[in-house]
N, C-alpha and C positions, 0 to 999 in steps of 0.2 A: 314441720307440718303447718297449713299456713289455715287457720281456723275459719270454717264457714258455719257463721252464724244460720243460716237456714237449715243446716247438715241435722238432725237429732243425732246419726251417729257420730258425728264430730263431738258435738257435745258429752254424750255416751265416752266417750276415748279418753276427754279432759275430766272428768268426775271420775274414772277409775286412777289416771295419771296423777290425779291429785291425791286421792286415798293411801298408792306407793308412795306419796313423796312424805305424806304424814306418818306413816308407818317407820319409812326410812330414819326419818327426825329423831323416833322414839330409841331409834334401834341403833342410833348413830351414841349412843351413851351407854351402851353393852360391847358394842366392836372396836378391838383395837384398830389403828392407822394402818396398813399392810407394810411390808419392804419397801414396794416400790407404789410411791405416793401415785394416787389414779387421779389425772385431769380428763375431765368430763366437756366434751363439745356439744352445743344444742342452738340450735336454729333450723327454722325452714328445711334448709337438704344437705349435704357433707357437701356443700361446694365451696369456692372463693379462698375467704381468708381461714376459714374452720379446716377447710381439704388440705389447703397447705401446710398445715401446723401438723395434721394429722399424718402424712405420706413425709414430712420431713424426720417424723418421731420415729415410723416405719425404717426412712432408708435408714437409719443411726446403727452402726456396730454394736455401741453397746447403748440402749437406753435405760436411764434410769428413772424414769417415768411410765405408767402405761397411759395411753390415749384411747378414749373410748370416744365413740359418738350416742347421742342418746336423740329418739323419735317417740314421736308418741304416734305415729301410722306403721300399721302393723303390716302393712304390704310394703311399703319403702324400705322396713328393718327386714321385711325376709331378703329382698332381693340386694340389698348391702351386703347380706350374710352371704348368699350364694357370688356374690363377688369378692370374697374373705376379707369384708371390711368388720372391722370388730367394733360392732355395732349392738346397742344395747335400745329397748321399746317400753317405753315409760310405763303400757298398758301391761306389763307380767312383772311378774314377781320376781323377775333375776335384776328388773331395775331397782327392786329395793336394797339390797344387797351391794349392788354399783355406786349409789347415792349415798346409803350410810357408812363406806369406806372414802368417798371421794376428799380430796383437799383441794382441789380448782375446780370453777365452773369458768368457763370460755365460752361467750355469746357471741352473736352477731345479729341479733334482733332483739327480741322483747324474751320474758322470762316463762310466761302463764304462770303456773303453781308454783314452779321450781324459786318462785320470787318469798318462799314459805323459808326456803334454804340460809336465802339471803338474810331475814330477818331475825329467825331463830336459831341456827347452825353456824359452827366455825368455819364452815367452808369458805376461799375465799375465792374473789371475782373480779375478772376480768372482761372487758369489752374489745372484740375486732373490728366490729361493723362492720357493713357489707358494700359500701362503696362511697367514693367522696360525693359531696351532693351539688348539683346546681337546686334542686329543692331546698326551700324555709325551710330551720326549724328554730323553734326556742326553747327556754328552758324547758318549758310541760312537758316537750319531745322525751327528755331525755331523765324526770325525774326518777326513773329504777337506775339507770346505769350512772346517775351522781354518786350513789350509795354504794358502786365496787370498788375494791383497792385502788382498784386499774383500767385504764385506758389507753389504749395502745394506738395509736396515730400512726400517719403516714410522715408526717412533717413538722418543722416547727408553724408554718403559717395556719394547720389545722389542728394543731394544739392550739393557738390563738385563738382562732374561731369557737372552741371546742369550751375555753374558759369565760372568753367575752361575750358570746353569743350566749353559749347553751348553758351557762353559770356552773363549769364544773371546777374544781378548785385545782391550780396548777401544779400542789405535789399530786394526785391522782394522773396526771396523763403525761405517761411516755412516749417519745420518740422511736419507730421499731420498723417503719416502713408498712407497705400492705404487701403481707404475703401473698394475695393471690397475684403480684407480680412476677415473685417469684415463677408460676407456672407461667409466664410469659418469656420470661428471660431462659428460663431452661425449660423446653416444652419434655413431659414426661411421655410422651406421644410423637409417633412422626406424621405428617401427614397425612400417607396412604389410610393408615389404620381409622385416626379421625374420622376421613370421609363414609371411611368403611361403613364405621358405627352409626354416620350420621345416615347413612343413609342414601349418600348422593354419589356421582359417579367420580372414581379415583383417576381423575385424567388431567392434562394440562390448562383447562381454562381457568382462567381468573374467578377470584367468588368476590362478589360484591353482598354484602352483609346491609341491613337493613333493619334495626334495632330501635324502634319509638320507646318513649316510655307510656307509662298507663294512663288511663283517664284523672285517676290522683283527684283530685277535688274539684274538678267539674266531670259530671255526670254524662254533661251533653256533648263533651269533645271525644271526635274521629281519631281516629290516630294513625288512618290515611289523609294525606297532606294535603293544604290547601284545595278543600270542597270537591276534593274526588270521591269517587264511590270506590267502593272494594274493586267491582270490575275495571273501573278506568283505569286505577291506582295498577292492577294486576297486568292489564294490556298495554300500558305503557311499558312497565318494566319488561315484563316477556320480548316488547321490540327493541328496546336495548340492550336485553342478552343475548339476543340472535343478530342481531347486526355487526355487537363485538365478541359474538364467540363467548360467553359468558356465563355464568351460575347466579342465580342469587338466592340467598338464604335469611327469610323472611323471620326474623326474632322475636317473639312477645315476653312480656314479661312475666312474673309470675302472677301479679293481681290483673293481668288484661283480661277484659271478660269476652275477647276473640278467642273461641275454643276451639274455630274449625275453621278453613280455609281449603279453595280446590288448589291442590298444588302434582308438581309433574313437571319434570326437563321441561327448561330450564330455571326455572319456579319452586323453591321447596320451603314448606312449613315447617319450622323449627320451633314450637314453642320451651318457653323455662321450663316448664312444669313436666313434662317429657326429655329434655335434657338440660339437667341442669349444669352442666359442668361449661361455663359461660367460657374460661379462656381456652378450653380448645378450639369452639368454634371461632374465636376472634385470632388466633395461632393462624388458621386459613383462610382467612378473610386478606383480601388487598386491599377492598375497598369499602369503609364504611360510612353509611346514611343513618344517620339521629336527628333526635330535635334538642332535648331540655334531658336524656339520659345520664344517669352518672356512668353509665357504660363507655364513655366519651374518653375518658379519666383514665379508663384500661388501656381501652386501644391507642390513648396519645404515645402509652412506652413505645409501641411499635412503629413508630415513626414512620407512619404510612399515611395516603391519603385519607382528607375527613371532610362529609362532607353536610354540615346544619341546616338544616328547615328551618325557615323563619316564621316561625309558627308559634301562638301565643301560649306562653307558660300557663299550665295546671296546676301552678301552685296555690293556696290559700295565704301560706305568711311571706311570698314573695321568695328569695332565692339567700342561699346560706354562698356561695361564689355565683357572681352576676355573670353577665351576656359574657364582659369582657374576657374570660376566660372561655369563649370560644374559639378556638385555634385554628381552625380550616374555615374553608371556604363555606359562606352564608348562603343560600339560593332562597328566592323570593316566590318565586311561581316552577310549574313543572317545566315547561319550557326550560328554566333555566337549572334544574337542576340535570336535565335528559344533557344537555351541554356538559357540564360541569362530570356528569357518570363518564361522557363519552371524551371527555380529555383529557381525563386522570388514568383512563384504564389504557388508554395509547401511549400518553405521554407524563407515567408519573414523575419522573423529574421536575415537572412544572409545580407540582406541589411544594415542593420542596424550595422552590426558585420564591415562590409567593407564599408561605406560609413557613416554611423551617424554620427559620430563626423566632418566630413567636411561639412556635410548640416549642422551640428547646426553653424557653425560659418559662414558661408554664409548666415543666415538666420539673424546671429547675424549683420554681416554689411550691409544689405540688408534695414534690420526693426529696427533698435535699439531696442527701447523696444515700439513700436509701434502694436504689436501681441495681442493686450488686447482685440477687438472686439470692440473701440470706435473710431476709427478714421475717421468715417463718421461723430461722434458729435464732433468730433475737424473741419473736414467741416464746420459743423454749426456756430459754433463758431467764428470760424474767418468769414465766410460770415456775422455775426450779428457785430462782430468788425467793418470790412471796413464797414459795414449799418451807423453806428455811428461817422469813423470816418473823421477827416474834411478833405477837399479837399485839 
């Protein structure tokens, strides 16, 4: 749940979440560790690298771990529940119970209260994070996640980063891949169904995906491209899905503060916050438009067209992977990227003719050889390590 300060019930949700997790604390020195040790998922929504760990736990014959997700939005944990996701709500009292039996916590953000666990509890902790960054950061970023066991990385070049930039110390960060590639490599979905759920029509055109990232630390930047309005930005695209027979599915993130958008064949509003399950929409996607997203980083597995806005970074501390790690094709003006849509979606072989060989090596430093579709059971693995090993 991703906290608004202006909300009083947000507020309201995090003062009750905090009271279970103090309680839990107390109550974690009267309960024995159960059979099967309980790793605890918490971040924003069960998507990404947290889903994968989770639905890998699930396919398992026999697990010897339980996996739980924990929220502190009381309407996201009902409707997990009616999807039989075994999902626990920080605001009731069955979270207390979950927290004072757990042995892992598994992040992929920041902590709120649960950072009481960290300090005063044997629990122990783990970092996924939620995507490679072309966004700064520095240490301050990361001072709660220096203080977990563990940090699980996609590579050795972002273990690098990870100790030289963000000052975490080299025994703490393993090499394990990003599971949420995993859902890339083996989609637990087929298309038809996707579309289903997303909403838009299950038939043969191409989907061109369209994924900015947020305003981030300038307030006053668009994040329709180069000095368009919402409506140009919208009439362009529409006459380039119509002239090649086309979809396009317009992606915000989850802090975009674009809440609403007119959408309709062949035009559709997808925001995070209503769907968060980020790699099924990019599973049917052929073609995607970013600027500075670490979404960029996903869709490079799929070795498809990509296509970058040249449009100035939001970041404040500059970029954690530079320009250079842009892999596809730059476009300057719309002009040139209305081009650039309409001869990738004809002719993507040309992508490949003028950019393949620099996404394979950026994929190469990225993942080492982490692209197998297991690195949510290397997750496991190392959570059943640190289960076992000594304090």
């Amino acid at each position: 749940m991703k906290i608004n300060r202006k909300n009083p019930a947000h507020w309201l949700h995090l003062s009750i979440f905090t009271l279970n997790t103090v309680i839990s604390l107390l109550l974690r020195v009267f309960i024995r560790t159960p059979p099967k040790p309980v790793v605890v998922l918490y971040g924003h929504k069960l998507n990404s690298n947290l889903l994968s760990l989770y639905l890998t736990n699930q396919r398992r014959e026999v697990s010897v771990v339980a996996v739980k997700y924990l929220t502190m939005d009381s309407t996201y944990y009902k409707h997990l529940k009616q999807n039989g996701i075994d999902a626990v709500c920080g605001i009731y009292p069955n979270s207390i119970l979950v927290l004072a039996r757990a042995s892992i916590l598994v992040s992929d953000h920041g902590l709120h209260c649960l950072s009481l666990l960290l300090k005063f509890s044997s629990i122990k902790f783990a970092d996924v994070w939620h995507g490679i960054p072309f966004k700064g950061f520095d240490a301050d970023d990361f001072a709660t996640q220096r203080k977990y066991q563990e940090t699980w990385v996609p590579s050795k070049l972002l273990g690098k980063l990870y100790i030289e930039k963000f000052g975490f110390e080299p025994t703490r960060i393993v090499v394990t891949g990003y599971g949420r590639t995993d859902l890339l490599i083996n989609p637990s979905d087929n298309v038809s169904h996707i579309k289903r759920h997303l909403g838009i029509p299950d038939d043969t055109r191409k989907v061109i995906l369209f994924a900015p990232t947020w305003q981030q630390d300038d307030d006053q930047r668009s994040i329709f491209p180069f000095n368009t309005s919402e409506q140009e930005f919208s009439a362009m695209i529409r006459l380039v899905c119509q002239k090649n027979n086309t979809i396009l599915i317009f992606r915000t993130h989850l802090n975009s503060n674009l809440n609403t958008l007119s959408t309709g064949d062949p035009f559709y509003f997808i925001p995070h916050d209503l769907f968060p399950d980020t790699e099924s929409i990019l599973t049917i996607s052929d073609i995607m438009i970013c600027d500075w997203s670490s979404i960029a980083f996903d869709f490079l597995t799929l070795n498809r067209p990509t296509i970058f806005l040249d449009v100035p970074h939001p970041f404040a501390k500059g970029f954690s992977l530079g320009p250079e790690y842009r892999f596809g094709k730059i476009v300057q003006n719309i002009s040139q990227l209305q081009q650039s849509i309409n001869t990738y979606l004809r002719s993507p072989e040309k992508y490949q003719e003028e950019f393949g060989q620099k996404a394979q090596s950026i994929i190469e430093k990225l993942y080492d050889e982490t692209l197998d579709g297991e690195s949510a059971a290397r997750y496991l693995h190392q959570a059943e390590q640190m289960i076992h090993r000594p304090e």
